[in-house]
C-alpha positions, 0 to 999 in steps of 0.5 A: 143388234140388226133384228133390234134395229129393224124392229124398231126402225117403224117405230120412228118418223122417215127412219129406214132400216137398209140392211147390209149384213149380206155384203159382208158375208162370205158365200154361206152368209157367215162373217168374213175379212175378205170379199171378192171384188168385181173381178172375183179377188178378194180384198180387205173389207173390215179392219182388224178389230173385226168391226170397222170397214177398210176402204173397199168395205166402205164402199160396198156399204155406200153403194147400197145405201145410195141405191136404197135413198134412190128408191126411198126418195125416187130419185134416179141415179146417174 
């Protein structure tokens, strides 16, 4: 679905495509439950349906969509 959306995200007036995949992937770029935090222990990212986000996963998502509106809108984050 992400390659879907990317293509189609041109398409669309002020549409932005910010990928996330990356952040929830284990090193190899493969799906993982489990990511390190900052001090490198792993903690639950997805609950158990495999596709929605547990607290920590949450904000690995909200961390780089705020980056990324910050560049898109030139804005500079405190």
């Amino acid at each position: 679905l992400n390659t879907i959306y990317e293509k189609e995200v041109p398409n669309h007036k002020n549409a932005y495509f910010i990928p996330i995949w990356d952040l929830l992937t284990n090193k190899e770029g493969n799906y993982t439950d489990y990511l390190p935090d900052e001090k490198g222990r792993l903690r639950l990212a997805r609950t158990s349906d495999g596709i929605h986000l547990q607290y920590f996963g949450g904000r690995l998502v909200v961390k780089r969509v705020v980056e990324e509106m910050g560049k898109i809108m030139k804005l500079e984050l405190k």
